[in-house]
DOPA-466825 format. One record per residue (C-alpha): residue number from 0; residue in one letter; z, y, x. Coordinates in nm, 2 decimals, always signed. Example, Ala and Ser with C-alpha at 12.3 -4.5 7.8 and 13.67 -1.06 7.14 Angstrom:
residues 2
R | num | residu | c3 | c2 | c1
R | 0 | A | +0.78 | -0.45 | +1.23 $
R | 1 | S | +0.71 | -0.11 | +1.37 $
end
This chain:
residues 306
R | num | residu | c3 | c2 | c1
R | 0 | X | +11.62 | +8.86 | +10.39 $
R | 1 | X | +11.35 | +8.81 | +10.59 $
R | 2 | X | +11.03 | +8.98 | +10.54 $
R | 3 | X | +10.72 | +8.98 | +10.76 $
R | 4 | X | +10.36 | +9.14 | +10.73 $
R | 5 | X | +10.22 | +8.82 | +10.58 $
R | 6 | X | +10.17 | +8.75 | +10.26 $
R | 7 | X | +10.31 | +8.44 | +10.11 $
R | 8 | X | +10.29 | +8.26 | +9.78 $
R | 9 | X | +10.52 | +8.38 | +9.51 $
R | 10 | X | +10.80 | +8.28 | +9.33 $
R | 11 | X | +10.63 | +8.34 | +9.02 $
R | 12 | X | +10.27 | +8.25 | +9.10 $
R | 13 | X | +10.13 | +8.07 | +9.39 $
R | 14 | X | +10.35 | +7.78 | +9.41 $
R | 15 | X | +10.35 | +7.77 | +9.08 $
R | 16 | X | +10.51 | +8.07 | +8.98 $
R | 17 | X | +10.30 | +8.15 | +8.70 $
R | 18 | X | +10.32 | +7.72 | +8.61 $
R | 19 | X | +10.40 | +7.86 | +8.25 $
R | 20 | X | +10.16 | +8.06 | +8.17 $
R | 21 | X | +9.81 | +7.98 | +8.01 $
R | 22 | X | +9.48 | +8.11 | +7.99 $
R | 23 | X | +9.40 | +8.42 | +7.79 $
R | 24 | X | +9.05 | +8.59 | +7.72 $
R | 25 | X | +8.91 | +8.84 | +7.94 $
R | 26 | X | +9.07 | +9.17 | +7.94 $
R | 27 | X | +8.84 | +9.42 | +7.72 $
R | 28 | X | +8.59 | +9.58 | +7.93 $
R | 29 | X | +8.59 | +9.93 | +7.99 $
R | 30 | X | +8.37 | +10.16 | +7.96 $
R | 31 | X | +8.25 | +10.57 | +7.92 $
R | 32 | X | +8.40 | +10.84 | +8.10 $
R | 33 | X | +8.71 | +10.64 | +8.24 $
R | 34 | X | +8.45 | +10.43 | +8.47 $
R | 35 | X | +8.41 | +10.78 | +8.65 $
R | 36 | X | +8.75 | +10.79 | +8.68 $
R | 37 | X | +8.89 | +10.47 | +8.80 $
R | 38 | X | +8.56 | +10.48 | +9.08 $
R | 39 | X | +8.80 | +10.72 | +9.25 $
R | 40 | X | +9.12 | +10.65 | +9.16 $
R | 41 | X | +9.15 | +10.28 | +9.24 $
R | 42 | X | +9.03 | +10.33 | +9.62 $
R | 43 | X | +9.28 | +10.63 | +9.64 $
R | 44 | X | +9.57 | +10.41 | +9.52 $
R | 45 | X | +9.50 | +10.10 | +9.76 $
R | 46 | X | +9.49 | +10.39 | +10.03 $
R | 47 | X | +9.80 | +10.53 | +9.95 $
R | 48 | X | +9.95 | +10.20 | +9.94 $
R | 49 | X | +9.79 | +10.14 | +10.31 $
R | 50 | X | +9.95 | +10.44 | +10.42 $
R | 51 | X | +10.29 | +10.32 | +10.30 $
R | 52 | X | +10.31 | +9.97 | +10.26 $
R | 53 | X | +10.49 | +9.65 | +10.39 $
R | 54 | X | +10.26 | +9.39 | +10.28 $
R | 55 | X | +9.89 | +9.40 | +10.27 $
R | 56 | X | +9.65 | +9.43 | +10.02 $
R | 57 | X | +9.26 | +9.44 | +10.11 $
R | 58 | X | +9.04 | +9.79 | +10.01 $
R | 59 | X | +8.79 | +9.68 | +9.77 $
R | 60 | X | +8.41 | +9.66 | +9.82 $
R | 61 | X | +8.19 | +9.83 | +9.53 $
R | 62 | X | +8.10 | +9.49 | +9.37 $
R | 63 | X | +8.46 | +9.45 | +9.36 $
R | 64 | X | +8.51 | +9.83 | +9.25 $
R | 65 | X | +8.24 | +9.72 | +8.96 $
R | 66 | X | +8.44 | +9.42 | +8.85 $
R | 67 | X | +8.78 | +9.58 | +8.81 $
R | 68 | X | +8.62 | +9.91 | +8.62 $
R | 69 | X | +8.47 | +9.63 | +8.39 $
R | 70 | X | +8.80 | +9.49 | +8.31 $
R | 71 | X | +8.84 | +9.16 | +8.54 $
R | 72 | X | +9.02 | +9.03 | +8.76 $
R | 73 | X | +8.96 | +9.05 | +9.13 $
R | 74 | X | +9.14 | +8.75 | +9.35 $
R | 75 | X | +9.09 | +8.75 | +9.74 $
R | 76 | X | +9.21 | +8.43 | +9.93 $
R | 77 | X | +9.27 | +8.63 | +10.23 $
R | 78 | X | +9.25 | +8.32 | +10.54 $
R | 79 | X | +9.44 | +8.31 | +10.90 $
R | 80 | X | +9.41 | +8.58 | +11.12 $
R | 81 | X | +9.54 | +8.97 | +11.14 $
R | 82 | X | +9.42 | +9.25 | +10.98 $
R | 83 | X | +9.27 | +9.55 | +11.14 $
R | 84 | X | +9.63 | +9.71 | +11.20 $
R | 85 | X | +9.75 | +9.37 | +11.32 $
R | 86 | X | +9.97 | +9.22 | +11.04 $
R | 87 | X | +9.97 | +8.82 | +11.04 $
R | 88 | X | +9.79 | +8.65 | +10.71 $
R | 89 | X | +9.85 | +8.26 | +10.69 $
R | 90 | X | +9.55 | +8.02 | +10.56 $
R | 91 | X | +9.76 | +8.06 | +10.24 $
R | 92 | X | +9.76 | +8.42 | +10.14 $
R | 93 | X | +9.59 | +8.52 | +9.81 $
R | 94 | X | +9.61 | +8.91 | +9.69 $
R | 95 | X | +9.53 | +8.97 | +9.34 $
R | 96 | X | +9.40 | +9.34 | +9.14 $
R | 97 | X | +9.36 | +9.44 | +8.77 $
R | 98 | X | +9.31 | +9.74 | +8.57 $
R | 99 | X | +9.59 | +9.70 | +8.27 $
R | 100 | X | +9.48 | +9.94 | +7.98 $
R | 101 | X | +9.83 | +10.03 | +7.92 $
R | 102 | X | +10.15 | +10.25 | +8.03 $
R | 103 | X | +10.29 | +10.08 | +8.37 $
R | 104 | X | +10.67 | +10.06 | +8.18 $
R | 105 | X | +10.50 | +9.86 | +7.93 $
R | 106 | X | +10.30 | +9.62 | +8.19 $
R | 107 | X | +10.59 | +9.60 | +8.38 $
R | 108 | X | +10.81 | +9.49 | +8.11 $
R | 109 | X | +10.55 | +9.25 | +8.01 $
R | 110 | X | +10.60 | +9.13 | +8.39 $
R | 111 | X | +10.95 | +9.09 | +8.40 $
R | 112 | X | +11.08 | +9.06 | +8.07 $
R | 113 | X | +11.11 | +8.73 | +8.02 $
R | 114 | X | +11.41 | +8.50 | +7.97 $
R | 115 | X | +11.42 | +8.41 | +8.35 $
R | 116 | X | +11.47 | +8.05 | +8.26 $
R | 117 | X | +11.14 | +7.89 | +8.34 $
R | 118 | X | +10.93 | +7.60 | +8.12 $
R | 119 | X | +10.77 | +7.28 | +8.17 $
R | 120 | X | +10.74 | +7.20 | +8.55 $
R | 121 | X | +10.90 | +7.51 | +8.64 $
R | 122 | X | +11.25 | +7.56 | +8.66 $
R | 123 | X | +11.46 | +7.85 | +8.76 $
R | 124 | X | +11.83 | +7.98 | +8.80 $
R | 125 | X | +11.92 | +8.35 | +8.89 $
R | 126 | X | +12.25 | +8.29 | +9.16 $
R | 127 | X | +12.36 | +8.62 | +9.19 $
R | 128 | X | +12.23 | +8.96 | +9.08 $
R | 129 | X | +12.23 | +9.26 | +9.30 $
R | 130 | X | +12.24 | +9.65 | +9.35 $
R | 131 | X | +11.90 | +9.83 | +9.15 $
R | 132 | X | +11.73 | +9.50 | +8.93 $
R | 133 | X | +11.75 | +9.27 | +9.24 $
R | 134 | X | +11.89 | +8.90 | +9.27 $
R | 135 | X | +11.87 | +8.57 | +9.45 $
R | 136 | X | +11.73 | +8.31 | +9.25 $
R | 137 | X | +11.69 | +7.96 | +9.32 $
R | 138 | X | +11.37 | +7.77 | +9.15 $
R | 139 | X | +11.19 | +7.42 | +9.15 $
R | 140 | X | +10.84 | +7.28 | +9.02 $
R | 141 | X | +10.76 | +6.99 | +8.94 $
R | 142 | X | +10.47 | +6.81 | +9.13 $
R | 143 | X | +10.31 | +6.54 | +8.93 $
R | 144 | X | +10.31 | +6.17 | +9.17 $
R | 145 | X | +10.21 | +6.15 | +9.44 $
R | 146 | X | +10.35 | +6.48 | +9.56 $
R | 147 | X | +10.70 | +6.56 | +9.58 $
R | 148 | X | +10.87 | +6.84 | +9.43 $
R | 149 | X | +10.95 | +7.19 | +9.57 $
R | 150 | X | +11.24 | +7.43 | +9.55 $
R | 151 | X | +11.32 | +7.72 | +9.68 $
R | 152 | X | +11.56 | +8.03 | +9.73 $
R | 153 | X | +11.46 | +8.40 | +9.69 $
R | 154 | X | +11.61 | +8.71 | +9.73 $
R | 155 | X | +11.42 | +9.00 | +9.54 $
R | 156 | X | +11.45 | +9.41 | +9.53 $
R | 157 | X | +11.29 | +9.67 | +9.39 $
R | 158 | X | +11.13 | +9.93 | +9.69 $
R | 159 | X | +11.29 | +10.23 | +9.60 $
R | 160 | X | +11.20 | +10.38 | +9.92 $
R | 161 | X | +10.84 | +10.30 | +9.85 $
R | 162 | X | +10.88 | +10.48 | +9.52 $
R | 163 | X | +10.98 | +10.77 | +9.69 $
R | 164 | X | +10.78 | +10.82 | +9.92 $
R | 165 | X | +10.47 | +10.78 | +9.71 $
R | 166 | X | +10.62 | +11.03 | +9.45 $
R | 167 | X | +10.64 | +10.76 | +9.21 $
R | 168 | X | +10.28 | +10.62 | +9.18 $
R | 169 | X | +10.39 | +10.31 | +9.36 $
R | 170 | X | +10.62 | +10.08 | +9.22 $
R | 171 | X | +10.70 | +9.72 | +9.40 $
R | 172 | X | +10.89 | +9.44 | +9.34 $
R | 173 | X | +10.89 | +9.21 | +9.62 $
R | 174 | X | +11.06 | +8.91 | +9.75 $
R | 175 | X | +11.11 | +8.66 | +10.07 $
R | 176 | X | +11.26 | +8.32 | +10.11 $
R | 177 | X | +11.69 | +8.41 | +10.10 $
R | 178 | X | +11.81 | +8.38 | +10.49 $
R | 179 | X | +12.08 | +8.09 | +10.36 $
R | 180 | X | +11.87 | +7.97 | +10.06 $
R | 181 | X | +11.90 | +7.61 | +10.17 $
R | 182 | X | +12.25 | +7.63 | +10.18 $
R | 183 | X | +12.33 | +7.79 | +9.85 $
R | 184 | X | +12.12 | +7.50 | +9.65 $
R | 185 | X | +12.39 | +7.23 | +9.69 $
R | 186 | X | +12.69 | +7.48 | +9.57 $
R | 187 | X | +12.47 | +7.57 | +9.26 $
R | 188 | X | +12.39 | +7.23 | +9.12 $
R | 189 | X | +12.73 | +7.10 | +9.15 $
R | 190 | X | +12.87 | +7.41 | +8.99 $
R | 191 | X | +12.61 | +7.38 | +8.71 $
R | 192 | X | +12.42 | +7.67 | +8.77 $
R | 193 | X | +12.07 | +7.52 | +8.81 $
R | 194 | X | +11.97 | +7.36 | +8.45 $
R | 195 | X | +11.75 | +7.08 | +8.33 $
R | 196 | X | +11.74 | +6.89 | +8.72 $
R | 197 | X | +11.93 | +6.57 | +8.80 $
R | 198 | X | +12.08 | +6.55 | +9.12 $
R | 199 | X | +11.80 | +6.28 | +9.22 $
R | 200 | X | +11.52 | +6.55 | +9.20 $
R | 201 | X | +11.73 | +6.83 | +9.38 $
R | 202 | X | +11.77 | +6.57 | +9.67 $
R | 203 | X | +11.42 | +6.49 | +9.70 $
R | 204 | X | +11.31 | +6.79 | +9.66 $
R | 205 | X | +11.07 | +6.98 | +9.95 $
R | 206 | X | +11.25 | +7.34 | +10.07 $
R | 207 | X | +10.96 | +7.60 | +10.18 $
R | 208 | X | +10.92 | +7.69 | +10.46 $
R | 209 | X | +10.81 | +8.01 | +10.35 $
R | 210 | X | +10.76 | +8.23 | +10.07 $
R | 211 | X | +10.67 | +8.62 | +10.06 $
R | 212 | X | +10.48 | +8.83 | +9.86 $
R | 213 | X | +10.53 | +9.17 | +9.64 $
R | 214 | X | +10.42 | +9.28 | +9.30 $
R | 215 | X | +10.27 | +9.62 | +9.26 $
R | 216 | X | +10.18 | +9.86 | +8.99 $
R | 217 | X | +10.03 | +10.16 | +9.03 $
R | 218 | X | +10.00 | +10.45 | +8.76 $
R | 219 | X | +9.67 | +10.57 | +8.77 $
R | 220 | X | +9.71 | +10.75 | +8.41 $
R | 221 | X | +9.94 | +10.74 | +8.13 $
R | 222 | X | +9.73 | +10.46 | +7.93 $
R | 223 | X | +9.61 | +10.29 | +8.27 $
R | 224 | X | +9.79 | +10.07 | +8.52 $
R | 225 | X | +9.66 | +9.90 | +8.85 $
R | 226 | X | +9.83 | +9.59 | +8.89 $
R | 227 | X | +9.85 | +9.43 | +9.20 $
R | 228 | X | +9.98 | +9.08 | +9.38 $
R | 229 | X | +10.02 | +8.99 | +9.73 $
R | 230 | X | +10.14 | +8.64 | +9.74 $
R | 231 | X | +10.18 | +8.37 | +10.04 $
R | 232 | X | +10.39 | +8.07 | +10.05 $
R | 233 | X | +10.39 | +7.77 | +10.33 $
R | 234 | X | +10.45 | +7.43 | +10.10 $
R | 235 | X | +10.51 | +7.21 | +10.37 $
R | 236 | X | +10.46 | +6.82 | +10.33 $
R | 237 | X | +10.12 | +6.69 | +10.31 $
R | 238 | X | +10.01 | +6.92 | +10.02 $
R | 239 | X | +9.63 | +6.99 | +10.05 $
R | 240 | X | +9.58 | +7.36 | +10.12 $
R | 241 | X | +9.26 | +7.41 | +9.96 $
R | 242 | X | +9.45 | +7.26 | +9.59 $
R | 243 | X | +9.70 | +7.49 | +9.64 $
R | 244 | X | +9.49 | +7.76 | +9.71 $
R | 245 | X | +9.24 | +7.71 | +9.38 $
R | 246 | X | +9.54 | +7.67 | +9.17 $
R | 247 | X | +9.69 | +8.01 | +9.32 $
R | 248 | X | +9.35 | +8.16 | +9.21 $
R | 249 | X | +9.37 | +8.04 | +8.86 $
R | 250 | X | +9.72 | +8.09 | +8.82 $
R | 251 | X | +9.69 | +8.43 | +8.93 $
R | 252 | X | +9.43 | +8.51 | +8.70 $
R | 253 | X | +9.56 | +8.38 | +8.38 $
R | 254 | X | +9.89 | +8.57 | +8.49 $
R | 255 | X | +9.70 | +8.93 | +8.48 $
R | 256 | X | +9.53 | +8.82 | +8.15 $
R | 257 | X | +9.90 | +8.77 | +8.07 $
R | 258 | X | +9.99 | +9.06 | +8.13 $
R | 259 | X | +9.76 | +9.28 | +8.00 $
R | 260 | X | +9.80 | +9.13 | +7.67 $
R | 261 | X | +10.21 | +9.10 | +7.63 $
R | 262 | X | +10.20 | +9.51 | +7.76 $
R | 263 | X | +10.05 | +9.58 | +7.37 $
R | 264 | X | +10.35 | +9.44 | +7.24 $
R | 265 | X | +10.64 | +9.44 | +7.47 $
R | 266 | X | +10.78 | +9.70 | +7.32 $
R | 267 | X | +10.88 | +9.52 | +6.95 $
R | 268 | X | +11.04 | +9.20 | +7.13 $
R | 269 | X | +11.20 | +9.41 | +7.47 $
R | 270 | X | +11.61 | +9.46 | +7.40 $
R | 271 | X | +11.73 | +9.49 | +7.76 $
R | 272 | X | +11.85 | +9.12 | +7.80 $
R | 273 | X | +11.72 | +9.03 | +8.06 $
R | 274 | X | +11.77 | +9.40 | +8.18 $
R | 275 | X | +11.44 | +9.48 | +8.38 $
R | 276 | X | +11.45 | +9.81 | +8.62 $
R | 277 | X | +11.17 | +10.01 | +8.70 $
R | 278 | X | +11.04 | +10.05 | +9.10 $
R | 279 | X | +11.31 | +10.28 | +9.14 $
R | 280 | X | +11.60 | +10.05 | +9.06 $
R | 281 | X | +11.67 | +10.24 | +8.76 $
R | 282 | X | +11.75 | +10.06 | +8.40 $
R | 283 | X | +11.48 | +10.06 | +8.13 $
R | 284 | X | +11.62 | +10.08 | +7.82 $
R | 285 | X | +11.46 | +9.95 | +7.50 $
R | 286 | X | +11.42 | +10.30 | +7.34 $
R | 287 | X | +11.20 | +10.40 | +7.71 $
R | 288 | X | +11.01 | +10.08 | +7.60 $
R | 289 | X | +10.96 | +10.27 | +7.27 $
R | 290 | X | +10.88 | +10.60 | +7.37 $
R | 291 | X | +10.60 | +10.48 | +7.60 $
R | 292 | X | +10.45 | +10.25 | +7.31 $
R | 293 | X | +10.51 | +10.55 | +7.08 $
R | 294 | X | +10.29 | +10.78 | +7.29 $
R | 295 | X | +10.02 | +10.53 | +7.39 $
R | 296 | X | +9.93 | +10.37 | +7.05 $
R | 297 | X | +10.08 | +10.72 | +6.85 $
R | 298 | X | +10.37 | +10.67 | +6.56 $
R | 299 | X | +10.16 | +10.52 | +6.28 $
R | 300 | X | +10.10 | +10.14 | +6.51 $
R | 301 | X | +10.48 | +10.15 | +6.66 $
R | 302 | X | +10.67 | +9.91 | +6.41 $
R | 303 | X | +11.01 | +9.81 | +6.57 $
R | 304 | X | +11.15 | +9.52 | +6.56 $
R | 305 | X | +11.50 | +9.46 | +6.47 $
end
């Protein structure tokens, strides 16, 4: 898999990852003595994350600081050029923050947790699964006329070795485009293991020429969560960059919203199909999903699901 220091769109967001999901209100504002403490520990996280990381995401500025203490989201569209240290950003890289008022298990199930099938526009196929919660997946969107479809092949993991190193404050999930994607896509639809496409719009379909990014989550207390996206993606063709780019923004913003409110209720609908693993590559079972819900919102407003 290749990876670089760029950031490119993701398979979830930017080109159209996120396609499925709509808006939500704003995430409730914050406010007393936590604003004290997530002044300093937001900064301290992104830092650590410098110290460590693969991909980049940019150190806030205090209006920025201001905005994600308040409860919003903060989007960058990062442009072309290097960063100070040298890494390579394409016009096309967009990094993402939020403050998620809840345990990170339970805003990480909220990411992840879904029935990996895609909706709408958006389609998508898991083609083999792999050591620690990782996979290759193949998905497809849906461009309305006059631009063409795109598909594409990922290979995912979970940075353990990020995990470790940051003694567990860090956890990342982060993908590139698979080195044989292109290959495998042909295989997989004849086999029948890419749903709801007809061989007409796999044929005309536009391959990426790139796609890299990461998903980040940092535990900044037991009830608080910064949540983070670094997402890049080359569509090729003639797609406008500047459409892609504002619907990366928006996308990315109603994804966080998303997230913040599926972590308050994750727990009752979360039965470990599809099994999601935490930045370690460890399992999370339903009754971790329960235990974390159980001593964020206390016994009395956990009702299980069967």
């Amino acid at each position: 898999m290749k990876y670089s220091r760029s950031l490119r769109l993701a398979p979830r967001l930017a080109s159209l990852a996120l396609a499925g999901l709509s808006l939500l209100p704003p995430m409730a504002q914050a406010d007393g003595p936590d604003d004290y403490f997530l002044e300093d520990a937001i900064p301290a996280a992104l830092q650590r994350y410098s110290s460590e990381r693969q991909f980049f995401l940019p150190q806030v500025t205090s209006e920025e600081l201001e905005d994600l203490v308040a409860g919003k989201v903060v989007v960058t569209v990062l442009g072309k050029g290097t960063t100070s240290d040298g890494s390579e950003i394409s016009a096309m890289g967009v990094a993402g923050l939020a403050v998620i008022d809840a345990p990170r298990v339970l805003a990480w199930l909220a990411l992840f947790g879904g029935s990996g099938k895609g909706s709408g526009r958006y389609t998508r196929a898991t083609l083999h699964d792999l050591p620690d919660g990782g996979y290759v997946r193949y998905q497809h969107v849906n461009l309305p006329w006059p631009f063409k479809d795109r598909h594409w092949v990922i290979q995912a993991e979970k940075n353990a070795a990020l995990a470790r190193a940051s003694d567990g404050l860090i956890w990342e999930h982060r993908w590139g485009l698979h080195d044989h994607g292109q290959s495998l896509v042909r295989p997989a639809f004849e086999q029948g293991e890419i749903p709801r496409l007809s061989d007409e719009q796999v044929r005309k379909s536009i391959y990426l020429p790139s796609n890299h990014g990461a998903w980040i989550m940092f535990e900044l207390a037991p009830d608080k969560t910064l949540l983070a996206a670094n997402l890049d993606a080359e569509l090729g063709g003639r797609f406008p960059g500047a459409i892609a780019r504002r619907f990366t923004k928006m996308q990315m913003r109603a994804g966080f919203r998303r997230v913040a409110e599926l972590a308050r209720h994750v727990h009752l609908h979360y039965d470990g199909e599809p099994l999601v693993h935490d930045g370690f590559g460890q399992p999370i079972t339903r009754q971790d999903a329960i235990n974390a819900a159980t001593r964020w919102l206390g016994d009395g407003r956990v009702a299980v699901l069967d």
